[in-house]
C-alpha positions as YAML, in Angstrom:
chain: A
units: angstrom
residues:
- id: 1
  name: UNK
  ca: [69.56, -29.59, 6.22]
- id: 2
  name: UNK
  ca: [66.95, -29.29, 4.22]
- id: 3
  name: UNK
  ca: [64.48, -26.35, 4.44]
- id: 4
  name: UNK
  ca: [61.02, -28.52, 5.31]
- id: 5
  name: UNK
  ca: [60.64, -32.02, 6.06]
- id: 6
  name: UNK
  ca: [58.17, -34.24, 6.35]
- id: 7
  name: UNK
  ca: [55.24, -31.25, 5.47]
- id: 8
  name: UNK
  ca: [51.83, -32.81, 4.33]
- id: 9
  name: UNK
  ca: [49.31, -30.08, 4.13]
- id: 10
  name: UNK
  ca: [46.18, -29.09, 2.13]
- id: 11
  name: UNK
  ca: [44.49, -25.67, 1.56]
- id: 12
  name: UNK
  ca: [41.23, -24.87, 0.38]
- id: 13
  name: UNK
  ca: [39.41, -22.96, -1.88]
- id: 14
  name: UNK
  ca: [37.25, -20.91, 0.18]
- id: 15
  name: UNK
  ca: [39.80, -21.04, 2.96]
- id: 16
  name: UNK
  ca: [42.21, -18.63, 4.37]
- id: 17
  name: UNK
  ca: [45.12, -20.17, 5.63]
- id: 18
  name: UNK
  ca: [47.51, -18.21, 7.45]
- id: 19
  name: UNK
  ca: [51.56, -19.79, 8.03]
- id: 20
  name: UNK
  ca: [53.32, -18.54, 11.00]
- id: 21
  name: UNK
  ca: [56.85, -19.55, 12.39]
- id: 22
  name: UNK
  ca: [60.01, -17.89, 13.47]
- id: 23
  name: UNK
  ca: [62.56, -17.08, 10.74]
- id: 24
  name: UNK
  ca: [64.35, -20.01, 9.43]
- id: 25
  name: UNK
  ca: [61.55, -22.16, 9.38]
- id: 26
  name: UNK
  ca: [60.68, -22.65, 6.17]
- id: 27
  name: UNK
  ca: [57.79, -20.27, 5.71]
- id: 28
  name: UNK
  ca: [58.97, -18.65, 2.62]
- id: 29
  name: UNK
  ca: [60.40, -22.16, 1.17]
- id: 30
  name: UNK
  ca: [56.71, -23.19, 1.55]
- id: 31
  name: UNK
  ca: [54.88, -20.55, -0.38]
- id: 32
  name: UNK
  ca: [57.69, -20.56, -3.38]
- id: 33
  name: UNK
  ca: [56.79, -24.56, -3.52]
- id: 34
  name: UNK
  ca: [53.15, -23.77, -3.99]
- id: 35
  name: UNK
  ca: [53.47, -20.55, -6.31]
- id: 36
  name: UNK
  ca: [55.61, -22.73, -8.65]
- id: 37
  name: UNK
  ca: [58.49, -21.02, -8.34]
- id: 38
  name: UNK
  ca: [60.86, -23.96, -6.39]
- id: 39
  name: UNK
  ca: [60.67, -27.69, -7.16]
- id: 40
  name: UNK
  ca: [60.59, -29.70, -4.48]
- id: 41
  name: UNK
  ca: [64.04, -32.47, -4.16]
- id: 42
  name: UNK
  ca: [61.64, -34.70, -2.75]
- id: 43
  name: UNK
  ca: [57.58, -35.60, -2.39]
- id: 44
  name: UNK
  ca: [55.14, -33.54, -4.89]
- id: 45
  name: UNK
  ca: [52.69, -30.46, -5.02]
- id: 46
  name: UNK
  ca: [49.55, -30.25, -6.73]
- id: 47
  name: UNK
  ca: [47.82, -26.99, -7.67]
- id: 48
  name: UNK
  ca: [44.13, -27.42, -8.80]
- id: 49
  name: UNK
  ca: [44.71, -31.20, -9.17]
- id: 50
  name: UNK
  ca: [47.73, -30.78, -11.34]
- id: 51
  name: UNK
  ca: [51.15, -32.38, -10.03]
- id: 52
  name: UNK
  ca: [53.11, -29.73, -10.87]
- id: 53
  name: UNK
  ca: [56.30, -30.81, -9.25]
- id: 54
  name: UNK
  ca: [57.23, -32.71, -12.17]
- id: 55
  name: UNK
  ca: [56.25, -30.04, -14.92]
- id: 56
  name: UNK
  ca: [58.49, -28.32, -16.86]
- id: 57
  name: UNK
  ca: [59.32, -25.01, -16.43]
- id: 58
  name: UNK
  ca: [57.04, -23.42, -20.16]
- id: 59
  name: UNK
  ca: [54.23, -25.47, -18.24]
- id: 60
  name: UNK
  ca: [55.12, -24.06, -14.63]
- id: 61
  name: UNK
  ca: [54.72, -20.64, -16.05]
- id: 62
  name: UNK
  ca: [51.46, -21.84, -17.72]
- id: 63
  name: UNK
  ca: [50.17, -22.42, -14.10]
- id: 64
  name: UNK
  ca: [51.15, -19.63, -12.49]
- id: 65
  name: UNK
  ca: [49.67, -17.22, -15.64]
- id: 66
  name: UNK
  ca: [46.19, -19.04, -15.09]
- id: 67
  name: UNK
  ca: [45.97, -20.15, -11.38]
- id: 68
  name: UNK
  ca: [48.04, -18.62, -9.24]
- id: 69
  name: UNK
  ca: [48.59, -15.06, -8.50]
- id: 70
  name: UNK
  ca: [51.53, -13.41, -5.57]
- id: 71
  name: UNK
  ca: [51.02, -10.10, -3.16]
- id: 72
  name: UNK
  ca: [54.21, -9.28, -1.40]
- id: 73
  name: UNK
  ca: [55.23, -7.15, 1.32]
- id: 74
  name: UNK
  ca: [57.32, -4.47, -0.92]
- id: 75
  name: UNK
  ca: [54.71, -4.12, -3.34]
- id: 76
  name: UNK
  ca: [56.42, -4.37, -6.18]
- id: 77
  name: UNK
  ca: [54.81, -2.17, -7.98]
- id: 78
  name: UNK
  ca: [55.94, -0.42, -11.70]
- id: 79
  name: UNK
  ca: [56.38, 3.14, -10.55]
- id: 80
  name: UNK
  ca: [56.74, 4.00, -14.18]
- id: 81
  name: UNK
  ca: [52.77, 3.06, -14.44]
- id: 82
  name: UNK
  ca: [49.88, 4.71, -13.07]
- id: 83
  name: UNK
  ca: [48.34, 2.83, -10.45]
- id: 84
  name: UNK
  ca: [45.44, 1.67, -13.56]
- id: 85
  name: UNK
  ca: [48.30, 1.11, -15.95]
- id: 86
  name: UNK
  ca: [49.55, -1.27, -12.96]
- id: 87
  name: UNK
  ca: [46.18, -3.65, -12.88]
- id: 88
  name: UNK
  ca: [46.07, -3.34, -16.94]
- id: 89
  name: UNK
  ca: [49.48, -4.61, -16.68]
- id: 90
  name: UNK
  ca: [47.87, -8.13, -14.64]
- id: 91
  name: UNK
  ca: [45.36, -8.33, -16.86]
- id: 92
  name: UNK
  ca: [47.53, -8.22, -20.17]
- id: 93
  name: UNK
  ca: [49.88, -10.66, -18.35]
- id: 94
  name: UNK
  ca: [46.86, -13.16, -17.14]
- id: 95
  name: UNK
  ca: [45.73, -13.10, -20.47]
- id: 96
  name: UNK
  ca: [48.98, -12.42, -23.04]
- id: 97
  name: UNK
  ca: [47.39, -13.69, -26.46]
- id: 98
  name: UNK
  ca: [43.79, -11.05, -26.00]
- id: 99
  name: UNK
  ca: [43.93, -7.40, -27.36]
- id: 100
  name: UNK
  ca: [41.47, -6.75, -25.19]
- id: 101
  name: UNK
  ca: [41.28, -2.82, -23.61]
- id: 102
  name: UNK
  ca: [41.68, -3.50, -19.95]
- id: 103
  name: UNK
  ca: [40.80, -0.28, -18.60]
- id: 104
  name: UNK
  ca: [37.71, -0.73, -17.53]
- id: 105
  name: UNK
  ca: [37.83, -3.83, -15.59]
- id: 106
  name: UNK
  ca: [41.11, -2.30, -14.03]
- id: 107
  name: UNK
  ca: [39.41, 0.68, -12.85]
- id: 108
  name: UNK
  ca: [36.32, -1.35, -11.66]
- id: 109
  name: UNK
  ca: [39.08, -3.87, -9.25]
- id: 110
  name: UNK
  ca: [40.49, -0.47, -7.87]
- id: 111
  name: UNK
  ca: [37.56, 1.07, -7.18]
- id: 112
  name: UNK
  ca: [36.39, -1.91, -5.41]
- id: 113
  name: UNK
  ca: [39.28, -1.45, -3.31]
- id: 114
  name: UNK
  ca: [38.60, 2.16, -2.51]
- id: 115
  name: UNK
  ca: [41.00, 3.29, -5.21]
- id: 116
  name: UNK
  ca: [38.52, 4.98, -7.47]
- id: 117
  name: UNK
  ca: [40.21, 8.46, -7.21]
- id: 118
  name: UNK
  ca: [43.50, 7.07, -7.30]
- id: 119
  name: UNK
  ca: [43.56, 5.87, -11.21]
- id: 120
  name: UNK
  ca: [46.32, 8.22, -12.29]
- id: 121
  name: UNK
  ca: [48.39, 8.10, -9.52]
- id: 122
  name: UNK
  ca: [52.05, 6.89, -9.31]
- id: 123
  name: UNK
  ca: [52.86, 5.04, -7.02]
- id: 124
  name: UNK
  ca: [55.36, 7.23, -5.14]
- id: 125
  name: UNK
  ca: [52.11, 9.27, -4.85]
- id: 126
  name: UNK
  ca: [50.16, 7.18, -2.71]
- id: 127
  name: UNK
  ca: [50.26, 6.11, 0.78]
- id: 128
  name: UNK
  ca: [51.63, 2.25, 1.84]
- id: 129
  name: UNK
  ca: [48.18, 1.09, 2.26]
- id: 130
  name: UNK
  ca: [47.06, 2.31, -0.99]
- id: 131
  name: UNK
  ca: [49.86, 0.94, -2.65]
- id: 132
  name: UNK
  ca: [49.19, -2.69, -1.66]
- id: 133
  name: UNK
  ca: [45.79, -2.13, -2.30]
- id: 134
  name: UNK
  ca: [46.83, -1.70, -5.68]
- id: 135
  name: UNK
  ca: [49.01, -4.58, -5.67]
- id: 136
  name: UNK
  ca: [46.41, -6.71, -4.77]
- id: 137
  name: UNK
  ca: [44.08, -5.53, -7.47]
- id: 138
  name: UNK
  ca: [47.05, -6.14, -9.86]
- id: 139
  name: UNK
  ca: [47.32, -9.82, -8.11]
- id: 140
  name: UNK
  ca: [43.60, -10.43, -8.91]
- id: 141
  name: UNK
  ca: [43.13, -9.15, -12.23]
- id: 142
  name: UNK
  ca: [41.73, -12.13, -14.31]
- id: 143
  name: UNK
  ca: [40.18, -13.66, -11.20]
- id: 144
  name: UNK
  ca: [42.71, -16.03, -10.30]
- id: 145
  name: UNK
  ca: [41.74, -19.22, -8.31]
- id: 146
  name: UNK
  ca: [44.86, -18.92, -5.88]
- id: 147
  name: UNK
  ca: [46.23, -15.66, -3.82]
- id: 148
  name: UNK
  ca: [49.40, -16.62, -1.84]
- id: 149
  name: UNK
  ca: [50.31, -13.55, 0.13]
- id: 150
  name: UNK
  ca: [54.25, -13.29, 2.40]
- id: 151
  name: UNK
  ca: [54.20, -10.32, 4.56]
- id: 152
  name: UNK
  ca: [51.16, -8.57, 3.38]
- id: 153
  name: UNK
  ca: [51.13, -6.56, 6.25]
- id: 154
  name: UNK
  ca: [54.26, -6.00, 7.51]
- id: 155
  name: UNK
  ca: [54.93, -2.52, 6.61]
- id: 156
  name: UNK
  ca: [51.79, -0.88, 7.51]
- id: 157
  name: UNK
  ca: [50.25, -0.04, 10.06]
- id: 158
  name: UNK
  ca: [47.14, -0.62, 12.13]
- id: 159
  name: UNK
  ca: [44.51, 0.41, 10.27]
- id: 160
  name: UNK
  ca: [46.52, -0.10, 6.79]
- id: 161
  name: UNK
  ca: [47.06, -3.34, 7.63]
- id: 162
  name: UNK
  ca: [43.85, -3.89, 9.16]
- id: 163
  name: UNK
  ca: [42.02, -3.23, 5.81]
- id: 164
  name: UNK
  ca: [44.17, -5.94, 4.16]
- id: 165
  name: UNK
  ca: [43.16, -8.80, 6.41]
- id: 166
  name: UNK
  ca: [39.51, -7.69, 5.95]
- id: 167
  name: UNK
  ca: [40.21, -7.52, 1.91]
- id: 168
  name: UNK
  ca: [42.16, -10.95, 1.83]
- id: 169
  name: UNK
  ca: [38.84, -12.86, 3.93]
- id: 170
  name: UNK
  ca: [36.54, -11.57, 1.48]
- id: 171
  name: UNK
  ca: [38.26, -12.73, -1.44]
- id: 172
  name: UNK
  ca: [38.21, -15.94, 0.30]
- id: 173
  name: UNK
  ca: [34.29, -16.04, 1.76]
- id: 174
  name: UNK
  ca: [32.92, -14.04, -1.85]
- id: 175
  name: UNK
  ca: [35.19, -15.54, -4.72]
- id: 176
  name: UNK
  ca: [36.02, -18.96, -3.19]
- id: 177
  name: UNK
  ca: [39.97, -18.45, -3.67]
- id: 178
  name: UNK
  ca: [42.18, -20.25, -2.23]
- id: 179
  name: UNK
  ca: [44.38, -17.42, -0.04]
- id: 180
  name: UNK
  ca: [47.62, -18.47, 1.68]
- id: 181
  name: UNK
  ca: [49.00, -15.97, 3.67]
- id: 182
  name: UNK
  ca: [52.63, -16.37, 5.32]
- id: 183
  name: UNK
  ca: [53.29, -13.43, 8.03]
- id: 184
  name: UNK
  ca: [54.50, -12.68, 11.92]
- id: 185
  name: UNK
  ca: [51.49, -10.39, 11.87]
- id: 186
  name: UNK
  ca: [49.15, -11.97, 14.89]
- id: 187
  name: UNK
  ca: [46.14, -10.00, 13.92]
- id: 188
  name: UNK
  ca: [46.44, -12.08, 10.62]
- id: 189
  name: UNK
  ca: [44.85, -14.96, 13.51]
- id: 190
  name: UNK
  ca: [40.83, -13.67, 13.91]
- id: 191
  name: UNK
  ca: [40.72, -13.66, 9.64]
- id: 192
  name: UNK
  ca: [42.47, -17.18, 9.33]
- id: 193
  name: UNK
  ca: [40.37, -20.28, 8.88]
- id: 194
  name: UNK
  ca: [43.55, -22.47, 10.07]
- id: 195
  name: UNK
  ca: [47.06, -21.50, 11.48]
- id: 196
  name: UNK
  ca: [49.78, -23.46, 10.53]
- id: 197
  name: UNK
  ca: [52.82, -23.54, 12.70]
- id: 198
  name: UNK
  ca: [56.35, -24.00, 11.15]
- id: 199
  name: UNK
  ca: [59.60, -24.65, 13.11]
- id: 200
  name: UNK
  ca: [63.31, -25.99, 11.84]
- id: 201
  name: UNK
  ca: [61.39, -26.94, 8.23]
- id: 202
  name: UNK
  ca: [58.49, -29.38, 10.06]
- id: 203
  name: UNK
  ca: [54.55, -28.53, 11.04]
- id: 204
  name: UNK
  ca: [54.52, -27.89, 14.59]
- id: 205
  name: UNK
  ca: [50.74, -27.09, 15.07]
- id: 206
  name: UNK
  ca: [47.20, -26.98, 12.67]
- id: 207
  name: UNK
  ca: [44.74, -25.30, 14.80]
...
């Protein structure tokens, strides 16, 4: 069976789009269509007005260096790097062929985020919140156009988790991204422009 049929959506840049549905249903399928990273058997995706579907996979990794840009629920941050070496590290990835020094735009993303006395901190030294705080920093070094988030939230807790759905709708409202957020998290809801329901691979609901 395959793992969505019949899907025809659009998201916006501006727009925060949240993706809900029971396991199984095709939630993380979706997002790994849009971030490049699966090619769909059937139908096509565009990103910024380029069909991707059809791209090959040099020019896939093209897209997702330039528009597109992943927070995930584990982090998955370098616990080898400071926090600051860890947003360098997006920046020198965004942006492979510059010898630019990074440092100071990395340290002026984390200390929008709160992180300004967190620089040269590992990662094992900071709390859950702080850590995807720092993983979203990472994620928007070089200002991508796109954020596509799956389970931002799920491992923190209220107030944690709280401060990421606040940080996710201003990157929306202030920068005009396009953020696509996939979660079980209900208080992902008041911060969502639209709420997509999935079920058994289809759209149930667009409210």
């Amino acid at each position: 069976m395959p793992a969505l049929r019949d899907v025809s959506l659009a998201f916006s840049r501006g727009k925060l789009s949240l993706v809900m549905g029971p396991s199984g249903s095709g939630k993380t399928t979706l997002l790994s269509l849009l971030g490049c990273l699966l090619t769909p058997d059937e139908g096509t995706v565009f990103v910024e007005g380029v069909e991707v579907s059809r791209l090959t996979e040099v020019e896939k990794t093209a897209i997702r260096q330039k528009k597109l840009s992943f927070v995930f629920q584990a982090f998955r941050l370098l616990h080898s790097l400071t926090a600051l070496e860890n947003v360098e590290l997006g920046f020198e990835i965004r942006n492979p062929a510059a010898e630019d020094d990074w440092s100071r735009p990395a340290r002026d993303l984390l200390s929008q985020f709160g992180l300004g006395d967190k620089f040269h901190r590992a990662p094992d030294e900071l709390s859950p919140g702080e850590k995807q705080r720092v993983a979203i920093a990472r994620a928007l070094a070089g200002d991508p156009p796109i954020l596509l988030a799956d389970e931002p939230t799920a491992s923190l807790d209220a107030e944690a988790g709280g401060n990421i759905c606040r940080i996710l709708r201003d990157q929306a409202d202030r920068h005009a991204r396009t953020v696509v957020v996939v979660s079980h998290d209900h208080r992902w809801r008041e911060f969502a422009d639209s709420t997509i329901t999935l079920s058994d691979g289809r759209v149930r609901e667009v409210v």
